[in-house]
C-alpha positions as CSV (number, residue, x, y, z in Angstrom):
1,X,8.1,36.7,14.4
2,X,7.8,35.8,10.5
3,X,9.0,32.3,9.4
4,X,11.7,33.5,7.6
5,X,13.2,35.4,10.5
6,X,12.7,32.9,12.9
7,X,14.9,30.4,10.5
8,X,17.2,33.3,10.2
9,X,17.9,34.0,14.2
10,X,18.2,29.9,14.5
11,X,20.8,29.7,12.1
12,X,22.8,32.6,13.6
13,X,22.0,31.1,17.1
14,X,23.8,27.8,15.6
15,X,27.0,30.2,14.4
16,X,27.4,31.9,17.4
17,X,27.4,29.1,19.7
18,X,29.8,27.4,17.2
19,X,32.2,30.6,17.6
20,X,31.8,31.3,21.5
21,X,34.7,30.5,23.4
22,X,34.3,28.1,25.9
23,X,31.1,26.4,24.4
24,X,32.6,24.1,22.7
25,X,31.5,22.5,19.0
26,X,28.4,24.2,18.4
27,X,28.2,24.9,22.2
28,X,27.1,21.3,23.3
29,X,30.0,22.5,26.2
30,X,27.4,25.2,26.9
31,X,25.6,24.1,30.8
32,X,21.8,22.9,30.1
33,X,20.3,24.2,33.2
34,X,17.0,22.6,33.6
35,X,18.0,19.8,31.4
36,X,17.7,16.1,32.4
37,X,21.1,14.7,33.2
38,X,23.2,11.6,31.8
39,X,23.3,9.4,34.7
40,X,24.8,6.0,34.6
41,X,23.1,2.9,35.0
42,X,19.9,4.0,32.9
43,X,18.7,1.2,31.0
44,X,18.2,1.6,27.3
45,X,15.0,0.8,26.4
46,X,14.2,-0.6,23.0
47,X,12.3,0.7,20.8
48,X,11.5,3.5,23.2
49,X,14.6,5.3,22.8
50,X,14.7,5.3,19.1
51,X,12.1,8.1,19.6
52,X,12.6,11.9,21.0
53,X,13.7,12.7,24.2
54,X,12.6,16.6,25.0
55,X,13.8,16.7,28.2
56,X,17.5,16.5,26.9
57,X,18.8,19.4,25.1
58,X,20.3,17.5,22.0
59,X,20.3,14.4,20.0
60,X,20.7,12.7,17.1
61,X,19.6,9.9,14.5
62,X,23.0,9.4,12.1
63,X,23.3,7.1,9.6
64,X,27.0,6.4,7.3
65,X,27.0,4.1,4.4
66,X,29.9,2.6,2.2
67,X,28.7,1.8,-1.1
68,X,30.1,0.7,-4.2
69,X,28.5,1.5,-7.9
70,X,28.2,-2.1,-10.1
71,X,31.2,0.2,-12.6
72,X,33.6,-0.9,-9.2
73,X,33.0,3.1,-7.9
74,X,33.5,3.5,-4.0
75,X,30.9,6.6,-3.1
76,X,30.0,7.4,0.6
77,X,26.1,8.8,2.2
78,X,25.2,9.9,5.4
79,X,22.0,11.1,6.8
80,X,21.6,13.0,10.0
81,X,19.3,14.6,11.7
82,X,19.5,16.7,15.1
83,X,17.2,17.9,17.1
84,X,18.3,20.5,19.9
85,X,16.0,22.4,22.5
86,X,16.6,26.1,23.7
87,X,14.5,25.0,27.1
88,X,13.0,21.4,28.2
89,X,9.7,20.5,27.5
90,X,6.6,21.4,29.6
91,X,4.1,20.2,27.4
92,X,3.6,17.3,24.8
93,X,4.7,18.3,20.9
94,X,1.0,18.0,19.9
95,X,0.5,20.8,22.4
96,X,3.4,22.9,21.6
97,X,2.5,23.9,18.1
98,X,4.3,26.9,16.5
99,X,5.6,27.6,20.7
100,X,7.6,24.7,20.8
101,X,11.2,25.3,21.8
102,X,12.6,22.4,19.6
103,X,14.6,23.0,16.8
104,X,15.6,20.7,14.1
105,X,18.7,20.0,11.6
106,X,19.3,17.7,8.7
107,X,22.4,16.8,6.8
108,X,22.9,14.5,3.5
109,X,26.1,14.1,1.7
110,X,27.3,12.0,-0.7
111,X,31.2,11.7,-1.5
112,X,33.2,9.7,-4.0
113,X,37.3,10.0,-4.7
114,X,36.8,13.4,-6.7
115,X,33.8,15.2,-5.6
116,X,31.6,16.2,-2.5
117,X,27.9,17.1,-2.4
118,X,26.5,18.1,0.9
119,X,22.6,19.7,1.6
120,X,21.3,20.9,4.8
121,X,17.8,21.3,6.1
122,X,16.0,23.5,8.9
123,X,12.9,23.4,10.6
124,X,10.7,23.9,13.6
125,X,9.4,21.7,15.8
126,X,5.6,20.8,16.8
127,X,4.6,21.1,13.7
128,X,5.3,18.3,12.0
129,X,7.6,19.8,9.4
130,X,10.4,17.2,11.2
131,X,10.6,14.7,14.1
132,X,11.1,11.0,15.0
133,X,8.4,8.4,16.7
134,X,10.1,5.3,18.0
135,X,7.0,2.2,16.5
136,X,7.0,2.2,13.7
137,X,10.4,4.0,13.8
138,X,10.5,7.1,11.4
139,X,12.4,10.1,11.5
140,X,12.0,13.1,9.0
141,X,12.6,16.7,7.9
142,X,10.8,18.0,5.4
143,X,11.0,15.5,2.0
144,X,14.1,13.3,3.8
145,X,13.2,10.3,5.4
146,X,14.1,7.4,7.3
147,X,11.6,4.3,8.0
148,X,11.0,1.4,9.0
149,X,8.9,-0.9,6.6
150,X,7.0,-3.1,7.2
151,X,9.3,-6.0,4.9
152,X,11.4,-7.2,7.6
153,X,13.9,-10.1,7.1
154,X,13.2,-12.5,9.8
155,X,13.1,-10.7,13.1
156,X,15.7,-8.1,12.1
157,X,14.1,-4.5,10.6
158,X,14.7,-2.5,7.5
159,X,14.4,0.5,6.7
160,X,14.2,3.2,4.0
161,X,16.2,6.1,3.8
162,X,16.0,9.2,1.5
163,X,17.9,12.3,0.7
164,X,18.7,14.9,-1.8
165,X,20.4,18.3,-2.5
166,X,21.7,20.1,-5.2
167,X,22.9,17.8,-8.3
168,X,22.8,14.5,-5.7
169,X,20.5,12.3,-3.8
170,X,19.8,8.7,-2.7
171,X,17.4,6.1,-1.8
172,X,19.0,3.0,-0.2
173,X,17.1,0.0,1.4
174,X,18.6,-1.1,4.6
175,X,18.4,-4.2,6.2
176,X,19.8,-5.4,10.1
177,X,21.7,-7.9,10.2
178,X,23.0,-8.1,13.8
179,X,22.1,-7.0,17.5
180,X,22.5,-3.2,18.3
181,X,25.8,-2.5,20.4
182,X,25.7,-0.2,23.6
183,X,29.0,1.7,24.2
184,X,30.4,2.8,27.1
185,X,29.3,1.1,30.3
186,X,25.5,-0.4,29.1
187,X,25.0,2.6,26.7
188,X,26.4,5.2,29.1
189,X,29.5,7.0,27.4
190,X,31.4,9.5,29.1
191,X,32.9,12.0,27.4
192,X,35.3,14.0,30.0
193,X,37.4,13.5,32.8
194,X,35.0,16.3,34.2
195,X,32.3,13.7,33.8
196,X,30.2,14.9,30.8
197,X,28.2,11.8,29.0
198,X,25.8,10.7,26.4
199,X,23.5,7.9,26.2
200,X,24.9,6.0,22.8
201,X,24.4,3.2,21.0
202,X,25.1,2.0,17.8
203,X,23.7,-0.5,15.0
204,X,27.0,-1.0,12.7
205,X,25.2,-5.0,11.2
206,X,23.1,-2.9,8.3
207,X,23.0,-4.0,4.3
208,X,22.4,-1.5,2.4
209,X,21.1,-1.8,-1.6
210,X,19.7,1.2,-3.6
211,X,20.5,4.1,-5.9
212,X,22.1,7.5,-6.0
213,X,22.1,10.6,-8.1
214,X,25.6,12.4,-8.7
215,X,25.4,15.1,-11.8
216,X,22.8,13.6,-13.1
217,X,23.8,10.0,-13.4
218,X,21.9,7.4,-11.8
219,X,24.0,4.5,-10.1
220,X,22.9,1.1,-8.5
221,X,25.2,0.5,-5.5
222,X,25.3,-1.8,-2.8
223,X,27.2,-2.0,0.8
224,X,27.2,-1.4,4.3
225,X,26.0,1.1,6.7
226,X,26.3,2.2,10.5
227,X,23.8,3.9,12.6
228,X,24.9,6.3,16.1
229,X,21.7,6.7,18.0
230,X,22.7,9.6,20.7
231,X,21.3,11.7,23.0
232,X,22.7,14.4,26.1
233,X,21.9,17.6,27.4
234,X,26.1,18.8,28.0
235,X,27.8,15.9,25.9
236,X,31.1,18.1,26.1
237,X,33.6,19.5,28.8
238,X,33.3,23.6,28.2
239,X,37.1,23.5,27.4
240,X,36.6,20.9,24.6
241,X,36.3,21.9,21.1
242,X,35.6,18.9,18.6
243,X,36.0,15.6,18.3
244,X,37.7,13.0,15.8
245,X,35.4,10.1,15.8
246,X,35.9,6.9,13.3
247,X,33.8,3.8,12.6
248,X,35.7,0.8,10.8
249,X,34.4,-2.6,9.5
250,X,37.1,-5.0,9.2
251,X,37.6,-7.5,6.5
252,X,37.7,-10.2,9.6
253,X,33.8,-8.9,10.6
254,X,34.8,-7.1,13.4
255,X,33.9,-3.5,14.2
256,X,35.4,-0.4,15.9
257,X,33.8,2.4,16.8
258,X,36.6,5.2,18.3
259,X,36.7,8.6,19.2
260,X,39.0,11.8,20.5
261,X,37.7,14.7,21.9
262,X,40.2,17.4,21.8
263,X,40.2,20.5,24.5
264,X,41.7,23.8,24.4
265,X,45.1,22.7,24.7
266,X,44.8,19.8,21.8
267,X,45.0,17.4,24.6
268,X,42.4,14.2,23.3
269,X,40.1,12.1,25.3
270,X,39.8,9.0,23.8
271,X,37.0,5.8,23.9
272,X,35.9,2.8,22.0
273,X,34.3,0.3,21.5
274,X,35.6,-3.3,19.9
275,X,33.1,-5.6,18.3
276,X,32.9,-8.7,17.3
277,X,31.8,-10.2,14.3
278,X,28.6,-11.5,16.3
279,X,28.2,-8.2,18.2
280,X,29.7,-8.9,21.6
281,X,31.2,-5.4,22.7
282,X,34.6,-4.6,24.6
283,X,34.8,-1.3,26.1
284,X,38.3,0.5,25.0
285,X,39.6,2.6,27.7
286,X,41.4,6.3,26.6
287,X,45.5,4.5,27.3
288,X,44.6,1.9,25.2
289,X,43.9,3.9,22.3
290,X,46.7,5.5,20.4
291,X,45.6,8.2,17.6
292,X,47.2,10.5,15.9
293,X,47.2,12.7,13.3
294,X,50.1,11.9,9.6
295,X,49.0,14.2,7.1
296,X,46.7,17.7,7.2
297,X,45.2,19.5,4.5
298,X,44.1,23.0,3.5
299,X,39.9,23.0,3.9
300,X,37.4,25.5,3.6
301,X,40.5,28.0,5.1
302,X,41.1,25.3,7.6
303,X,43.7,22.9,8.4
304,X,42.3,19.2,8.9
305,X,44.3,16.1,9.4
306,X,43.0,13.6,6.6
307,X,45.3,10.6,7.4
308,X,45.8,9.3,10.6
309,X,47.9,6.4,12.5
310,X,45.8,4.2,14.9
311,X,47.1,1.7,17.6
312,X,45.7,-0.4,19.8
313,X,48.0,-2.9,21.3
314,X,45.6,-5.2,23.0
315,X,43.9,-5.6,19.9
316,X,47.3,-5.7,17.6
317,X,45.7,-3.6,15.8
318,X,48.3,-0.7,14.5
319,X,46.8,0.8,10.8
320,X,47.1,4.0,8.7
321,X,43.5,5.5,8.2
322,X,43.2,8.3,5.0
323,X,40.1,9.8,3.4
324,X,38.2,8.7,0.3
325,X,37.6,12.9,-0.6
326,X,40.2,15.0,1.6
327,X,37.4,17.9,0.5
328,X,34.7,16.3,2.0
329,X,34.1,19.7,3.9
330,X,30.2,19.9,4.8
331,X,29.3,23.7,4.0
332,X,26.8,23.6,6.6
333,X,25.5,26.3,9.0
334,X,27.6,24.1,11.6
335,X,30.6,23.5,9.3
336,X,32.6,20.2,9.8
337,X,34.7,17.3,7.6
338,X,32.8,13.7,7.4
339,X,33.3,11.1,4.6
340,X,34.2,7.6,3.8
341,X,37.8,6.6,5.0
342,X,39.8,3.1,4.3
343,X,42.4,1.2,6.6
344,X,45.5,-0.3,5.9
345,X,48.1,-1.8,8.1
346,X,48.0,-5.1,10.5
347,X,44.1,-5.0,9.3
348,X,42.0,-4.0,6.2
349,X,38.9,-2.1,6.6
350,X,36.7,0.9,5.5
351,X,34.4,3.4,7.3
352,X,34.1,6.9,8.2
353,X,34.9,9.4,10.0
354,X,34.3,13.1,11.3
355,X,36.5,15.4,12.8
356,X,34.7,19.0,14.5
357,X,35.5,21.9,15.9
358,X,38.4,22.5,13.1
């Protein structure tokens, strides 16, 4: 099999499993036979899991950033890549070679209030062409990248990350400035009532400073960024079709991480995470989350709620969430809406979010 065609039979392998019915998203409802499981009460181990896992079937390194230009512009980046295996591992990557069953995926966007840019790369596995190693963390594909270097301020890490497409593109210096946050119970989040479950964690404390490229101007911007460290082998139920997921940064230095995973019958299963300004985490229970869609919008032939109504009455938190962009559509072999969102309400506060399976 050429190059060329085996790109082409991944990408179609990536459509079909987004269209099959009762695969869910992209078919991460598919069953992973052979796969390690999501078990609870597995300790996260630092830096370790920053690295690859091949004996889970999918994961991901995900970076959002809210930035604002020094003309008072608000502009959005993210930076994903996925890595997903059609069989676990049975030999080391440096074995593998051009046999490897790994697959990889990156994603870079950058939004502001009137436009959308979005770029997608795919490559093999065991070559080199993309991975991650945990010390000194780096993942790649291709000419994207995200680093560590070796500048750190005090004992927290920084990092460089890179990206570029088709009349955008960005490098932004990132700095920790707080702990990492497990969700779920220790880092195990469940996902279904059926019991489906990811290891997750998050690092929402990052400073971000750099430049982008929109139509050919070149900004300085400054702001904040969150990273979603995941990994699973079945992260959905097989009757669940997409999620809504939101993270929010309060003007009070708290932080919420939330999502909704919707089944066949547009029922939701909701979690979260609260945390505080100093990183101590609350789990959020499904009942004590209320979300729910206020306004759609006609996308890439697709109806997509764009502003949505939030509650959580342990936290008195009750807002009105709306896009930045409602087009921020990602035209990507797995198609889905992402891009920088503000809150209003009983708090103030900006973010993202995504919403799948639409």
């Amino acid at each position: 099999m050429t190059i060329k065609s085996l790109f082409l039979a991944l990408i179609a392998s990536f459509v079909m499993a987004t269209t099959a019915v009762g695969q869910g998203f992209a078919g991460l409802g598919d069953k992973a036979e052979g796969f390690e499981k999501v078990v609870p009460e597995r300790a996260i181990q630092f830096p370790k899991d920053f690295g690859t896992h091949p004996n889970f079937r999918i994961e991901w390194w995900y970076v959002t950033a809210n930035l604002t230009a020094e003309d008072g512009r608000h502009f959005g980046a993210q930076w994903t890549l996925f890595r997903q295996a059609t069989q676990p591992a049975t030999e080391t990557p440096a074995q593998n070679h051009w046999s490897t069953s790994e697959f990889w995926m990156g994603h870079a966007a950058v939004t502001s209030a009137e436009q959308h840019f979005s770029a997608e790369k795919i490559a093999r596995g065991g070559i080199g062409q993309a991975g991650a190693k945990h010390e000194p963390f780096e993942a790649w594909i291709d000419d994207w990248n995200f680093a560590e270097m070796q500048v750190k301020t005090g004992s927290q890490p920084a990092y460089q990350i890179n990206a570029w497409g088709d009349n955008f593109g960005y490098t932004l210096d990132v700095v920790s400035t707080g702990p990492i946050v497990l969700h779920g119970d220790a880092g195990y989040s469940v996902k279904s009532d059926a019991g489906q479950a990811s290891y997750y964690f998050s690092n929402p404390f990052l400073k971000v400073s750099g430049t982008i490229n929109v139509d050919g101007e070149r900004l300085q911007v400054s702001g904040n960024a969150w990273l979603d460290r995941e990994w699973s082998s079945q992260p959905l139920a097989s009757d669940q079709k997409g999620w809504d997921w939101f993270s929010l940064r309060f003007e009070t230095g708290e932080k919420l991480m939330l999502f909704g995973l919707r089944n066949n019958s547009n029922q939701s299963f909701k979690s979260g995470t609260w945390i505080t300004h100093d990183g101590q985490t609350e789990k959020l229970a499904g009942p004590l989350i209320e979300l729910q869609p206020t306004r759609f919008a006609d996308i890439a032939g697709r109806r997509v709620p764009v502003k949505w109504s939030v509650k959580i009455p342990s936290k008195n938190i009750a807002i009105t969430i709306g896009a930045l962009n409602d087009n921020s559509w990602m035209t990507t072999s797995i198609s889905y809406w992402e891009g920088p969102v503000t809150a209003t309400g009983s708090h103030k506060a900006i973010g993202y979010l995504e919403m799948t399976g639409y």
